[in-house]
Short mmCIF file of the C-alpha atoms (twelve columns), coordinates in Angstrom:
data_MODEL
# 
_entry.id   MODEL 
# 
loop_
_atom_site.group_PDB 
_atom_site.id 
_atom_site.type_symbol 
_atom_site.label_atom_id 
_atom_site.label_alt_id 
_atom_site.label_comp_id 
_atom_site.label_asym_id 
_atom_site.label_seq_id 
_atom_site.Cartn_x 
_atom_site.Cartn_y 
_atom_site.Cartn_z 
_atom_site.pdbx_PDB_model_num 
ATOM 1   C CA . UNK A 1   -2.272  -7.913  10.743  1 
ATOM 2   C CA . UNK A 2   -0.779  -10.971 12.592  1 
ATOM 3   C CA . UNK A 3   -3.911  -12.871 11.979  1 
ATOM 4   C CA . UNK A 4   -3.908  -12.307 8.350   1 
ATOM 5   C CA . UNK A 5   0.075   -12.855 7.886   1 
ATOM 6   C CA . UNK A 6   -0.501  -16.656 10.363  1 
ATOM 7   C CA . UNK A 7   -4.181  -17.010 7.713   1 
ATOM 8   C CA . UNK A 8   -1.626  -16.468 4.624   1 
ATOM 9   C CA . UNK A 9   1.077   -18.629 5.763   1 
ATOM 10  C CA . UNK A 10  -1.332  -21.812 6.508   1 
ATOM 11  C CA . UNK A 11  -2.636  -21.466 2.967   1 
ATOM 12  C CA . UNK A 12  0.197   -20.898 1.205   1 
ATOM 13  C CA . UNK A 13  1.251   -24.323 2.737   1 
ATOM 14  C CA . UNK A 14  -1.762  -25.771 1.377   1 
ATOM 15  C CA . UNK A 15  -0.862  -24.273 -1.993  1 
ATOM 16  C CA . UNK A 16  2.557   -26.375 -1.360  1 
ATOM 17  C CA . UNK A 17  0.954   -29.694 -0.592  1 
ATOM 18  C CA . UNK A 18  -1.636  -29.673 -2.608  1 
ATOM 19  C CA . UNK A 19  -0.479  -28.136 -6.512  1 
ATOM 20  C CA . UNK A 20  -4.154  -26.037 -6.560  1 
ATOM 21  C CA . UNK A 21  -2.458  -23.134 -8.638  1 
ATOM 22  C CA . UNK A 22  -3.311  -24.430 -11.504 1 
ATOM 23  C CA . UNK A 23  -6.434  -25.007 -11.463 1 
ATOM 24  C CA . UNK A 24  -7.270  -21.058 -11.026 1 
ATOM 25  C CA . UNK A 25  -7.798  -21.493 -14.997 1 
ATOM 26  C CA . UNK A 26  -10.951 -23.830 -14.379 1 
ATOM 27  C CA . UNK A 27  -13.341 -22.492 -11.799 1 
ATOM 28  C CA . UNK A 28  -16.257 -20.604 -13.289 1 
ATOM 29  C CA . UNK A 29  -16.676 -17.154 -11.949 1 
ATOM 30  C CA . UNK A 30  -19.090 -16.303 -14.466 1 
ATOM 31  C CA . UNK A 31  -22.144 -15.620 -12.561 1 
ATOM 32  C CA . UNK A 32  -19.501 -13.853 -9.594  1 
ATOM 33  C CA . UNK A 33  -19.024 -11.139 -12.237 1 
ATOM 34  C CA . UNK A 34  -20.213 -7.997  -13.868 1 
ATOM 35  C CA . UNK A 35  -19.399 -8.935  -17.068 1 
ATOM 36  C CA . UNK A 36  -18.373 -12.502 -19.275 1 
ATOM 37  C CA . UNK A 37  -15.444 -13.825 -18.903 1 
ATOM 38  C CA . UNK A 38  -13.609 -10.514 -18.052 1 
ATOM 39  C CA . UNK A 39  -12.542 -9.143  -14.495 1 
ATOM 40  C CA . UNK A 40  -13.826 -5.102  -14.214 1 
ATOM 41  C CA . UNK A 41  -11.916 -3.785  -11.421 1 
ATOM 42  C CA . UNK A 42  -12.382 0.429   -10.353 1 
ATOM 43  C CA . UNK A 43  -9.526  2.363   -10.183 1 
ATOM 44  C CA . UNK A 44  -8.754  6.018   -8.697  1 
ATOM 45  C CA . UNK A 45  -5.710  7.154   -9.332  1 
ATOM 46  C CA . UNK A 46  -3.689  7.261   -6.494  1 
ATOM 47  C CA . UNK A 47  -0.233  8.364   -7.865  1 
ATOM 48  C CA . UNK A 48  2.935   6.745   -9.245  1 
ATOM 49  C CA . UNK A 49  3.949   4.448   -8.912  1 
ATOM 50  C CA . UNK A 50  0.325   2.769   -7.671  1 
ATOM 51  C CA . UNK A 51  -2.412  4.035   -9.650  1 
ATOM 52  C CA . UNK A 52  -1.410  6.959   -12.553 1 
ATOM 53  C CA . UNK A 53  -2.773  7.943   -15.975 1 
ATOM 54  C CA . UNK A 54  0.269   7.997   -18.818 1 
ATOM 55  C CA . UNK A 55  -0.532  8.505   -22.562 1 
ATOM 56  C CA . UNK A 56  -4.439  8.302   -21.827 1 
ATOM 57  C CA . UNK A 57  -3.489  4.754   -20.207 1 
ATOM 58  C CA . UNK A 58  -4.544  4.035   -16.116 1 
ATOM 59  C CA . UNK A 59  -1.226  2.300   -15.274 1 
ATOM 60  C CA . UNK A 60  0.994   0.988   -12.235 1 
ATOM 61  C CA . UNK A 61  1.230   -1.673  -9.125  1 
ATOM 62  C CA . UNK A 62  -2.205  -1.747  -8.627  1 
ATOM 63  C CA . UNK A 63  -2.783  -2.199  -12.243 1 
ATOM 64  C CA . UNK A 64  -0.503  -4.380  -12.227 1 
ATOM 65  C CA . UNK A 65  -2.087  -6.307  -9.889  1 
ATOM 66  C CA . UNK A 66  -4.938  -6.704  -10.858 1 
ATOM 67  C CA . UNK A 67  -3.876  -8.107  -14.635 1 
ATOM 68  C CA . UNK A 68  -1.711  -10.496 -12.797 1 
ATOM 69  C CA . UNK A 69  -5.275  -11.859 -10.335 1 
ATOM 70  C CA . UNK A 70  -7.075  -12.161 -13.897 1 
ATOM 71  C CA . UNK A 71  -4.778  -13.988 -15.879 1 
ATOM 72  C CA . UNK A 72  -4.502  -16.553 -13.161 1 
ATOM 73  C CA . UNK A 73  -8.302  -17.232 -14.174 1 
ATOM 74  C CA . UNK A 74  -8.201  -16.723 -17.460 1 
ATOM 75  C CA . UNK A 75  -9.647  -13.788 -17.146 1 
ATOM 76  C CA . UNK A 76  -9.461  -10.448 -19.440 1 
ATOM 77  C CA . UNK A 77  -8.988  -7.256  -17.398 1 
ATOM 78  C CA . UNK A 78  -11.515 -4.081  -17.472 1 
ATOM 79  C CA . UNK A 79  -10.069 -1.120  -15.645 1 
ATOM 80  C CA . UNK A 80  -13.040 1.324   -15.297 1 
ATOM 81  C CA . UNK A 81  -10.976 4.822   -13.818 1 
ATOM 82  C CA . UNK A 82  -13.673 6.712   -11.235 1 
ATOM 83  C CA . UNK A 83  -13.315 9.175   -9.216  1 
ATOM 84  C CA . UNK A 84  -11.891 8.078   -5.381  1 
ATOM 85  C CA . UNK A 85  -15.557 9.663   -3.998  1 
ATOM 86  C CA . UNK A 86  -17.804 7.103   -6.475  1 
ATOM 87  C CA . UNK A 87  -15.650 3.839   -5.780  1 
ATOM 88  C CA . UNK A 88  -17.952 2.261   -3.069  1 
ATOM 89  C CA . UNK A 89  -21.150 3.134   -4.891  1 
ATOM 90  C CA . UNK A 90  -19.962 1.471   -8.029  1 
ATOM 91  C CA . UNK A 91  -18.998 -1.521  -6.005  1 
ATOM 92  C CA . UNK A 92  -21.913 -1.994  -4.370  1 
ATOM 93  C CA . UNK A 93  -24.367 -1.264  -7.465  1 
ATOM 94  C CA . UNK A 94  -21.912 -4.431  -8.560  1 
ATOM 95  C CA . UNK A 95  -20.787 -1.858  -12.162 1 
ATOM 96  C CA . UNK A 96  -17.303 -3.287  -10.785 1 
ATOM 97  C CA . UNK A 97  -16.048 -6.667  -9.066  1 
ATOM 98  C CA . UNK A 98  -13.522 -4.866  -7.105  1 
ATOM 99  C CA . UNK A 99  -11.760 -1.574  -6.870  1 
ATOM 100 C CA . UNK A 100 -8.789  0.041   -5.048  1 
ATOM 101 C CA . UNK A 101 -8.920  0.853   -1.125  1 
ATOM 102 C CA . UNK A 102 -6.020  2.273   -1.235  1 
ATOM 103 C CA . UNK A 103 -8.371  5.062   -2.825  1 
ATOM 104 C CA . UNK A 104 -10.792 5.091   -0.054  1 
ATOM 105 C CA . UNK A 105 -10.267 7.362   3.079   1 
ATOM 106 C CA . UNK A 106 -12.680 4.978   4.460   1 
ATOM 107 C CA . UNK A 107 -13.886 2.075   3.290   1 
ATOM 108 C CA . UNK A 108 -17.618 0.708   3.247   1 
ATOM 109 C CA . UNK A 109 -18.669 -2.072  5.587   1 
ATOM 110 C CA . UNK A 110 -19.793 -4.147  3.344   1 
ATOM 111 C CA . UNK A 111 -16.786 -5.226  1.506   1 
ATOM 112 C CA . UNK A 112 -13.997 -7.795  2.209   1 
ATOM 113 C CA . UNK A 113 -10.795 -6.724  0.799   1 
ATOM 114 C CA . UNK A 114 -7.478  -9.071  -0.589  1 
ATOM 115 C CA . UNK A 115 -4.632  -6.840  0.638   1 
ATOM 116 C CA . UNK A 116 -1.701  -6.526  -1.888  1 
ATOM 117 C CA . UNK A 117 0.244   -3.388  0.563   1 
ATOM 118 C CA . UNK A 118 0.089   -2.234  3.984   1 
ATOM 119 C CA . UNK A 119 0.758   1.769   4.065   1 
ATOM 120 C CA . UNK A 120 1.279   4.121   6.674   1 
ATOM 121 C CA . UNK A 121 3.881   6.316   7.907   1 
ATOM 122 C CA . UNK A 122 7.456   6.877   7.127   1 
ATOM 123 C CA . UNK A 123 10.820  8.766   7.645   1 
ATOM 124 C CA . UNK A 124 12.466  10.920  5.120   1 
ATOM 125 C CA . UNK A 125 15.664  12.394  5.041   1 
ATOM 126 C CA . UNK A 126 18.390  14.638  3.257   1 
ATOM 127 C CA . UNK A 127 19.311  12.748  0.018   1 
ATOM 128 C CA . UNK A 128 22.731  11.025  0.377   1 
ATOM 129 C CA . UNK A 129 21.614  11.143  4.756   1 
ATOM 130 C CA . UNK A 130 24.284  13.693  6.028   1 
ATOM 131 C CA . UNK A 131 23.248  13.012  9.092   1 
ATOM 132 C CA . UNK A 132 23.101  9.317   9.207   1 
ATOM 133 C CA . UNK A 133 19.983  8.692   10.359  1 
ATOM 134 C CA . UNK A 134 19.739  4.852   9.446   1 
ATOM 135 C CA . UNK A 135 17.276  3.829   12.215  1 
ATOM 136 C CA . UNK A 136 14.579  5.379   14.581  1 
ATOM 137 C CA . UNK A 137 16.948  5.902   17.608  1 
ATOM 138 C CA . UNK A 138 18.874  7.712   15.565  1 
ATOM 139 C CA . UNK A 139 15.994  10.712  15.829  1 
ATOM 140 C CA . UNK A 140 16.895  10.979  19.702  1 
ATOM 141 C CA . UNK A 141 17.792  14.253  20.037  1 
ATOM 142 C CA . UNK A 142 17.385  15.623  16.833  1 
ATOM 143 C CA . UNK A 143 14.642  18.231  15.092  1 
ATOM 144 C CA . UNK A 144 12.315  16.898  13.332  1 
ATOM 145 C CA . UNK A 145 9.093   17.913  11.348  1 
ATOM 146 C CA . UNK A 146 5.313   16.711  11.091  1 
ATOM 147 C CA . UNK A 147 1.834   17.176  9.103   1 
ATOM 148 C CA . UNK A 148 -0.148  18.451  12.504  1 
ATOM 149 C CA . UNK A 149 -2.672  16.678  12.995  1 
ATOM 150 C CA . UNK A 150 -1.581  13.511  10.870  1 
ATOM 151 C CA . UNK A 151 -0.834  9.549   11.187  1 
ATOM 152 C CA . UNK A 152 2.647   11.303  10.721  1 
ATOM 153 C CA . UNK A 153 2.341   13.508  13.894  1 
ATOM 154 C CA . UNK A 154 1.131   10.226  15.978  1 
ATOM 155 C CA . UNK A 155 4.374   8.503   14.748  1 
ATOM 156 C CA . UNK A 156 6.859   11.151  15.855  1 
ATOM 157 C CA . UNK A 157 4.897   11.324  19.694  1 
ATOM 158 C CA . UNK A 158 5.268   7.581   20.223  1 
ATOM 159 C CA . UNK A 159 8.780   7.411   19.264  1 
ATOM 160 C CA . UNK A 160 9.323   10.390  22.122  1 
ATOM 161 C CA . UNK A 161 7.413   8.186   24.420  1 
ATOM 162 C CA . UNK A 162 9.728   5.564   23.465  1 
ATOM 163 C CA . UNK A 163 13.121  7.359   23.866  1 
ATOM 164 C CA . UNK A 164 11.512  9.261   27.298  1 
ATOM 165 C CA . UNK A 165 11.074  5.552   28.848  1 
ATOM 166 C CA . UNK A 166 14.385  4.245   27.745  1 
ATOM 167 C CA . UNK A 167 15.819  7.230   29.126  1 
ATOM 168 C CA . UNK A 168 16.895  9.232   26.264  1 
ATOM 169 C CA . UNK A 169 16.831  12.795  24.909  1 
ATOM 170 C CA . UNK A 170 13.129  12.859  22.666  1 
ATOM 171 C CA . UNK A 171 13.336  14.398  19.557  1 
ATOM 172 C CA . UNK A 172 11.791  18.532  19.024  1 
ATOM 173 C CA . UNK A 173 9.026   17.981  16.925  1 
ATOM 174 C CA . UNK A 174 8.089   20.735  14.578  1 
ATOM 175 C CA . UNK A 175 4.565   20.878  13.147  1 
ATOM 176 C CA . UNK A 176 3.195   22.242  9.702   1 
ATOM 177 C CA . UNK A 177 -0.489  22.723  8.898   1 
ATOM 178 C CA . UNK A 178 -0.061  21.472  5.483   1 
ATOM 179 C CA . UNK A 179 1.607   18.251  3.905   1 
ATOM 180 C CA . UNK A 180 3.566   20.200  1.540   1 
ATOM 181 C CA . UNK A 181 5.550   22.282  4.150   1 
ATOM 182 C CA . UNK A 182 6.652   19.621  5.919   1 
ATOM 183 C CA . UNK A 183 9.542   18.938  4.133   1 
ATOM 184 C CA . UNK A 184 11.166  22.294  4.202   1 
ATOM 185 C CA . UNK A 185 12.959  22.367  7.463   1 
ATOM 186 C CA . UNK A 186 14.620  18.871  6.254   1 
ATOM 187 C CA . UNK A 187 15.059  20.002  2.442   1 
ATOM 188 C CA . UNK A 188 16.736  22.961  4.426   1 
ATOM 189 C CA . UNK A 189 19.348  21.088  6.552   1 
ATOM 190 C CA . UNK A 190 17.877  22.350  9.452   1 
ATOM 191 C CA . UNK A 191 15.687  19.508  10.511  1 
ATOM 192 C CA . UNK A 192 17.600  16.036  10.382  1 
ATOM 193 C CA . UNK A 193 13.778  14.048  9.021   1 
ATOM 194 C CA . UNK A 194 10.100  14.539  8.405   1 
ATOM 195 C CA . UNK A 195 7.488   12.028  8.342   1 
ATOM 196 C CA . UNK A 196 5.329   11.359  5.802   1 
ATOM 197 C CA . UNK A 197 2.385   9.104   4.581   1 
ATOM 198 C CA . UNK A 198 2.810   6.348   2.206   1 
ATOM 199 C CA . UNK A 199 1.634   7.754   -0.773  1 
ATOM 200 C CA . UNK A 200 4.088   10.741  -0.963  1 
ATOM 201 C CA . UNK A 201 6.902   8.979   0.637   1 
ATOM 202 C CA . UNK A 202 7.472   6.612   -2.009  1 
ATOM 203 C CA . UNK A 203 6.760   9.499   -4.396  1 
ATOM 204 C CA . UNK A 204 9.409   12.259  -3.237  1 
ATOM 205 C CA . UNK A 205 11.606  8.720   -2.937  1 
ATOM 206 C CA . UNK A 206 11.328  7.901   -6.782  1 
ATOM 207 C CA . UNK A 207 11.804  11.208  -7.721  1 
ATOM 208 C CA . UNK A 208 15.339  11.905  -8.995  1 
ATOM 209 C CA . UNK A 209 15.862  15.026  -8.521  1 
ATOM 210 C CA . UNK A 210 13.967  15.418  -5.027  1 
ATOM 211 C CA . UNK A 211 16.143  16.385  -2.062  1 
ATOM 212 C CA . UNK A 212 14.920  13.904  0.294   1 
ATOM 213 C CA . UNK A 213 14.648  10.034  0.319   1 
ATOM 214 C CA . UNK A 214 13.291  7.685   2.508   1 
ATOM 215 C CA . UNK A 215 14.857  5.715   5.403   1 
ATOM 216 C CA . UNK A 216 14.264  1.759   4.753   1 
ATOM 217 C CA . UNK A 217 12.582  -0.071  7.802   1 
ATOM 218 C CA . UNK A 218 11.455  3.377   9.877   1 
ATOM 219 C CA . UNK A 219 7.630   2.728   9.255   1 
ATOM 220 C CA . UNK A 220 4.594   2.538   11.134  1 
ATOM 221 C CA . UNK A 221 1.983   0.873   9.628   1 
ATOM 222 C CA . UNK A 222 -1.843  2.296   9.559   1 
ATOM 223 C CA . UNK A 223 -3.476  -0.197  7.465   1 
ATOM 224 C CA . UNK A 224 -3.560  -2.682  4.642   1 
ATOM 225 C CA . UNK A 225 -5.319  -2.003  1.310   1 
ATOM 226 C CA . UNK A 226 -5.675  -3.921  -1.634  1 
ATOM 227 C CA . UNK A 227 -8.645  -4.816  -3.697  1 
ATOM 228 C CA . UNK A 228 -12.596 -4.431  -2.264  1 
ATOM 229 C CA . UNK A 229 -14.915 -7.065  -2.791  1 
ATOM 230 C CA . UNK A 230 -18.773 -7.185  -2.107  1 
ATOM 231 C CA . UNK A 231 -19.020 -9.226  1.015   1 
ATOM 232 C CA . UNK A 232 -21.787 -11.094 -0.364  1 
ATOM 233 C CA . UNK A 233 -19.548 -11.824 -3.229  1 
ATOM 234 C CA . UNK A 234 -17.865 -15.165 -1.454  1 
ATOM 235 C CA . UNK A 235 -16.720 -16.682 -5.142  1 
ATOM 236 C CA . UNK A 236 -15.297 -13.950 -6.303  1 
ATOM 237 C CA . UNK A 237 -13.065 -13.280 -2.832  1 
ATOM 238 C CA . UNK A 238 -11.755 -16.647 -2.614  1 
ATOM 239 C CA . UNK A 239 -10.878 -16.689 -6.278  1 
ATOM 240 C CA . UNK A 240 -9.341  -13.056 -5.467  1 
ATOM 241 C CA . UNK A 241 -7.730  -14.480 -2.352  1 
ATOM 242 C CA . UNK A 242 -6.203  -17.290 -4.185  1 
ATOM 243 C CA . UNK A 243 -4.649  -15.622 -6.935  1 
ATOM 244 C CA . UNK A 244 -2.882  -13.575 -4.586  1 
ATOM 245 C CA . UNK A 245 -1.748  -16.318 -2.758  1 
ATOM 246 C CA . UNK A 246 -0.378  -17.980 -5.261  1 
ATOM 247 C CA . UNK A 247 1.516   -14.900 -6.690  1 
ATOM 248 C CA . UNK A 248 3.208   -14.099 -3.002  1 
ATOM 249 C CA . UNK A 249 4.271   -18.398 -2.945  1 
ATOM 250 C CA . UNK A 250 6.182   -18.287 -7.221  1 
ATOM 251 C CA . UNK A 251 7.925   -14.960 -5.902  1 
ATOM 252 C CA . UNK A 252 5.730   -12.951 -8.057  1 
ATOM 253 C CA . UNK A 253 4.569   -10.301 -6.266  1 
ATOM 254 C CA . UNK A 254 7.707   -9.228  -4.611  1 
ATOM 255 C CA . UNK A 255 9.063   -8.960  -7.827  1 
ATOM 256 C CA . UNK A 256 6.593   -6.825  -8.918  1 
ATOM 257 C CA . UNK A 257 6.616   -5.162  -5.503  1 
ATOM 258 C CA . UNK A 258 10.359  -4.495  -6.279  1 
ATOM 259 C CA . UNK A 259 9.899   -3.502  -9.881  1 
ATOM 260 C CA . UNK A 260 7.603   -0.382  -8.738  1 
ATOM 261 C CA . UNK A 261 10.650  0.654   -5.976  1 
ATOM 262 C CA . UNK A 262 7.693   -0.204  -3.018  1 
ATOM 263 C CA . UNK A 263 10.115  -1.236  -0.288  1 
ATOM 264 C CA . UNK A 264 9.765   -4.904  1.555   1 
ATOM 265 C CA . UNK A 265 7.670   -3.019  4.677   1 
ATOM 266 C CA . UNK A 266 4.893   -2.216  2.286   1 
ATOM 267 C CA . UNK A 267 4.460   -6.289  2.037   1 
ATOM 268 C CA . UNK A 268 1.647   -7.756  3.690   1 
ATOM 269 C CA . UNK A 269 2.726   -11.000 3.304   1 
ATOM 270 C CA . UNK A 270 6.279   -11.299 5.557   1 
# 
């Protein structure tokens, strides 16, 4: 992730230098794409705010996204909903230019992907945090809850073998064989957090009338995810790549970021 925040920075200073924005609108990605003049980009839903279906309309970030990376080349926007298990096939059989890894539990080898997010594990707590947890140490100690046999479970264990070398009390870690227990010890007040995936962090933390939210900062990542491109399909990444770029350098895409309530650790591009 290093390597692609250093790649990032070096091109965004290029994009400084050298005004190349602009000319987006100019290059001819005809022959990169599956149809004329329009960008067709797969998308299964992955839940708000990201991916979502409203009023018979596929909305959200990724969406979003992906309107912003074809107006940059004049581009009109096809989103072609499929479901999560037929994503690489219709990339590959080239019925899409991109789609939505976020989507794929794992993706093909023969794509190159444009992140736009990095997801992966965070903490949740009791809404309005009775018990002030504000930062990891503050889980030394303290009960808290887990998915077993999740990116969530491996988070909570390598905290412990944090606080066990630095000499401190490690937290008792409950697990839960399902994703939607996990919660109940903290929505309880028994357990003082849980930790949860991406996804359904930012989820239960949109939600109103939930009774946990999530604590800003206490992540560990797992991966980035963005949009899949055939690997063979050098025009089309670049252009891809570029459009991105040049939405991170004009502030775009953390305001867009922000508009969907992602928080700043879900950025890629730091």
């Amino acid at each position: 992730m290093a390597r692609r925040v250093r790649t990032l920075t070096l091109f965004l200073l290029a994009l400084v230098a050298a005004p190349a924005v602009a000319s987006a609108h100019y290059v001819d990605l005809n022959q990169a794409l599956h149809s004329r003049n329009t960008l067709t980009v797969g998308i299964a839903l992955t839940g708000q705010p990201f991916a979502y279906k409203r009023d018979g309309v596929v909305r959200g970030f990724e969406v979003e996204m992906a309107q912003a990376v074809a107006a940059a080349h004049g581009l009109a926007l096809e989103v072609v909903r499929l479901p999560r298990a037929k994503l690489a096939a219709a990339l590959a059989a080239g019925e899409v230019d991109t789609a939505n890894t976020l989507a794929m539990d794992v993706e093909p080898a023969a794509i190159k992907t444009v992140p736009y997010l990095v997801v992966g594990d965070h903490l949740m707590v009791l809404r309005g945090n009775p018990f002030r947890i504000r930062a990891a140490g503050d889980l030394s100690g303290r009960v808290t809850s887990v998915t077993s046999g999740s990116s969530g479970e491996e988070f909570a264990h390598a905290l412990n073998r944090e606080f066990e070398a630095e000499g401190r009390a490690p937290m008792h870690v409950h697990s839960f064989p399902d994703e939607r227990w996990t919660h109940f010890p903290v929505s309880m007040g028994h357990a003082q957090g849980y930790f949860i995936r991406t996804v359904s962090a930012v989820a239960v933390d949109a939600d109103p009338h939930a009774r946990n939210r999530l604590v800003d900062g206490v992540f560990r990542p797992v991966r980035e995810v963005g949009f899949a491109i055939r690997a063979d399909n050098d025009k089309l990444h670049h252009a891809v790549e570029h459009a991105v770029a040049a939405m991170v350098a004009t502030g775009k895409y953390r305001r867009l970021r922000e508009a969907h309530g992602l928080p700043p650790e879900l950025s890629p591009y730091r």
